[in-house]
N, C-alpha and C positions, 0 to 999 in steps of 0.2 A: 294780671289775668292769665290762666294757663288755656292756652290753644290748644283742640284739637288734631292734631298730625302726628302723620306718620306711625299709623299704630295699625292695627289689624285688628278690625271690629266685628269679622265673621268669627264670633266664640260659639261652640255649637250649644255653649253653659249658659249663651246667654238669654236664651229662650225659658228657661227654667229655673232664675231667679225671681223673687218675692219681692216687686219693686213693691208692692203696697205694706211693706213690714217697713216702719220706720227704723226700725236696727238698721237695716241692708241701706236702705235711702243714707244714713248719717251716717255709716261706715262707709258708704262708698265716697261721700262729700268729704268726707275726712280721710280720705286716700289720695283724692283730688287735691287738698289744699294740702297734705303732706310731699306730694310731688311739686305742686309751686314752689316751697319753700326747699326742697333740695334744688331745684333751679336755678333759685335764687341763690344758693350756696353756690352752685357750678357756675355763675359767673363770675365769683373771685377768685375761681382757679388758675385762671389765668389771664394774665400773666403773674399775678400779687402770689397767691402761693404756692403754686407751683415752682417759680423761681425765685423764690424766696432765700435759697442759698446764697444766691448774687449779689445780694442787695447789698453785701459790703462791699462789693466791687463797682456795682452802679453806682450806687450813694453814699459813699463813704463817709461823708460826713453825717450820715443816720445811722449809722454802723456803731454796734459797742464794739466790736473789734471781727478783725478780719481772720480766714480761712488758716488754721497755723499749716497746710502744705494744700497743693492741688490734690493730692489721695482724700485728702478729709475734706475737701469741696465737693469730690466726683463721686463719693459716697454719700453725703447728704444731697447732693442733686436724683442719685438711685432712687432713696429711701425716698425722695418727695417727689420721682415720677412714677413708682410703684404704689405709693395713696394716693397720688391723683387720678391713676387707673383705676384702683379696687374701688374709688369712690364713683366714677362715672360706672362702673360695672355694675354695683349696688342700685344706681339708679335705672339703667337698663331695665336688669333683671325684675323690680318692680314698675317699670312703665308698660314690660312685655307679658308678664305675669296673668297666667289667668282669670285671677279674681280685676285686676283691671282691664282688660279684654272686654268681661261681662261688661263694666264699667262706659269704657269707649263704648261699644254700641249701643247703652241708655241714651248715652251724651248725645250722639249721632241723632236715634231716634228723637230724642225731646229739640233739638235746633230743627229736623226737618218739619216735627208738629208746629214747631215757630218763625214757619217762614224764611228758616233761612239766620232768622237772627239770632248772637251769642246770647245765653242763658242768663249772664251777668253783666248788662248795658254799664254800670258803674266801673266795672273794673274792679273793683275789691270783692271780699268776702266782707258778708255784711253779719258775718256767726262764725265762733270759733266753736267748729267742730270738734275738736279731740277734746273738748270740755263738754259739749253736748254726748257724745258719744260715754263718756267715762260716768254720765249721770244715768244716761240705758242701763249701761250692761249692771249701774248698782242696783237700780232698782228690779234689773232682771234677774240677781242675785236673789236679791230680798222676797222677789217672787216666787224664786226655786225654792229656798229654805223652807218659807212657809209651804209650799206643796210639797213637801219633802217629812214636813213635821206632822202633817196630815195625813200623810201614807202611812207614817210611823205609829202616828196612833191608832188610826183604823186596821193595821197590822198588829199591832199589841192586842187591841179589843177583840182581832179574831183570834190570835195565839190562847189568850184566856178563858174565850168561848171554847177551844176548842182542847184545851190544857186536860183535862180527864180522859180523854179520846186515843190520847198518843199511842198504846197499845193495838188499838185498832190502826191505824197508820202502817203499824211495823208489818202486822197480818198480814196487811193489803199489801204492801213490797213486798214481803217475803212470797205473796200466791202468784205475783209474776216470775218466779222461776230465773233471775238475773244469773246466766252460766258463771261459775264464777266467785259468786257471791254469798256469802250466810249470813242472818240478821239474828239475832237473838235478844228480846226484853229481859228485863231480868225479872226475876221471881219476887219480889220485897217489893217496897210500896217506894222505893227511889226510883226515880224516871232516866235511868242508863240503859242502855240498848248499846249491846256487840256488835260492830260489823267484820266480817272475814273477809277479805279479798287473797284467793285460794291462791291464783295465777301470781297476783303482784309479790307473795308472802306477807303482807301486812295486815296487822287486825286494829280496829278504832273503836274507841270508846267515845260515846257521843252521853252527854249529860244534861238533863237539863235542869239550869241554875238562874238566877237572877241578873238582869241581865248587868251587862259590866258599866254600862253607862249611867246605872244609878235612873232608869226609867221606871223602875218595878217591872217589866214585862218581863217574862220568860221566854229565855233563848237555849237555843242547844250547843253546848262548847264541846268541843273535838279533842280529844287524846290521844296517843298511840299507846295500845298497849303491848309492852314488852315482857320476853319471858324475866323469870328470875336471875338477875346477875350480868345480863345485858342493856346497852342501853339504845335508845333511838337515832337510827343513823343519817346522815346527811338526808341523804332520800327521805326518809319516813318524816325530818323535820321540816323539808318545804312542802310537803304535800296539807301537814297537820297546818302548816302556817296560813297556806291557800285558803284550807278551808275553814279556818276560824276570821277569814278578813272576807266572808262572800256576804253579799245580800241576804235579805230574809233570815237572820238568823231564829227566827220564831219560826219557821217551816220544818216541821221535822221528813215529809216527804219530798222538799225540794233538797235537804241536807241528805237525806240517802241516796236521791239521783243523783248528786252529784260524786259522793263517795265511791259509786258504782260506776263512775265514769274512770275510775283511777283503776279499775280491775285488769285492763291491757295498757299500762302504765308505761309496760317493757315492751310492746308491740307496738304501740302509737308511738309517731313520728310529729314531729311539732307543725302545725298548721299553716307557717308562713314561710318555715326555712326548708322542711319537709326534710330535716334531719332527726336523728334519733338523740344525738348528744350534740349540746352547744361547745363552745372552746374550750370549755372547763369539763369537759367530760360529765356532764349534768343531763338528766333525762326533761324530758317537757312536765314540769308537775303544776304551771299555773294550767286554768280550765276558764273558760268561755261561754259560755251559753249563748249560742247565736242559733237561729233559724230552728227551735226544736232539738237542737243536739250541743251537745258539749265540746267544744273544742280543745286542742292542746299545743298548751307554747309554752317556750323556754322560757326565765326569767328572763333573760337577756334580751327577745325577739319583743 
């Protein structure tokens, strides 16, 4: 049975967990019983393996054979009091941890609602959680897919409804005035539309084609168009890459906002490291959408 002590259960996290979410409830039971059983491991630390180099000199007659000098003893006594550290450290680090903090002060709370009394009169665990736990998170999987498949569709069914429209779309970009930026449909009855980003020097060709996953929906796939005799450079390849792996590929006005986001490419500084170039001398060209605006970071950050 794992005692509560020695822990520090003012987590100020812990006011604002979801104890009625059975995820959190068996994740947290299953943090608990994964801390007993490293417990239970750190009681054979010592003195059994910790000094386990010895053993040919304590017991020799258990011994396949003994230490060939003292250097090759005082080295493997090293090596097995520097894992018996990382391994007591390992545990620390998770008994002090703030997702266990929240934890302790459940514990806390639920024995004061019980008078005082342990949670587990038996002493065992009476459910192996990391097996309850591992049946959640599939079926929370299997939850996601399906609403996942379902956005998919209902985004395909408006891409379709909305498939003859796309030239109005571009209008509509184009009458916001983006400094920076030129949009051009093309004149023929194919659904490609130019974008110019004047600043970055780069122009994209956006198409739209079926989509690649064999859905039938229509999506807009991105290219760089270069002049004659030239070809696409490092730069111009992670940007075109970014934005062929974004969400909504059926959006053609969420595909231009985002393209227009790349027009001070050379001005923007990456959003976490607040550098211009990572270590590789690389500009920020993945993009974010957080809070109404477009963010920018490195591949690396």
């Amino acid at each position: 049975m794992l005692k509560v002590e020695d822990h520090d259960s003012t987590n100020p996290q812990a006011n604002i967990v979801n104890w009625d979410s059975e995820m959190q409830l068996v994740s947290s039971l299953n943090k608990l019983q994964e801390l007993e059983k490293r417990i239970h491991q750190l009681r054979t630390l010592l003195p059994d393996r910790l000094l386990l180099p010895l053993r040919p000199i304590t017991q020799p007659e258990a011994a396949k054979q003994m230490p060939r000098s003292p250097q090759v003893l005082l080295q493997e006594l090293k090596e097995s009091a520097r894992s018996g550290v990382a391994e007591v450290g390992t545990f620390q680090a998770m008994w002090q941890s703030p997702e266990m903090a929240a934890v302790w002060a459940r514990v806390d709370e639920r024995i004061r609602d019980n008078g005082g009394e342990l949670l587990q009169p038996s002493g065992v665990w009476e459910r192996d959680y990391d097996v309850l736990l591992e049946g959640l998170v599939g079926s929370e999987r299997e939850e996601r897919q399906h609403r996942e498949q379902a956005e998919r569709e209902a985004a395909n069914s408006k891409a379709q409804a909305a498939e003859g429209d796309w030239r109005s779309v571009v209008a509509a970009f184009a009458t916001r005035g983006v400094p920076g930026v030129h949009v051009l449909s093309s004149s023929t009855e194919e659904r490609i539309v130019t974008i110019v980003l004047v600043r970055a020097g780069i122009t994209f060709q956006a198409q739209n084609v079926c989509s690649l996953d064999n859905s039938g929906a229509p999506e807009w796939l991105v290219s760089i168009k270069t002049a004659p005799g030239t070809t696409r450079t490092k730069l111009e390849t992670a940007v075109c890459d970014c934005l062929n792996q974004r969400g909504r590929k059926w959006d053609l006005s969420y595909l231009l906002d985002m393209i227009s986001s790349y027009s001070t490419i050379k001005q923007t500084p990456c959003k976490k490291c607040q550098q211009m170039t990572d270590r590789t001398a690389q500009l920020p060209t993945i993009r974010r959408y957080q809070n109404g605006n477009w963010e920018a970071y490195h591949e690396s950050c």
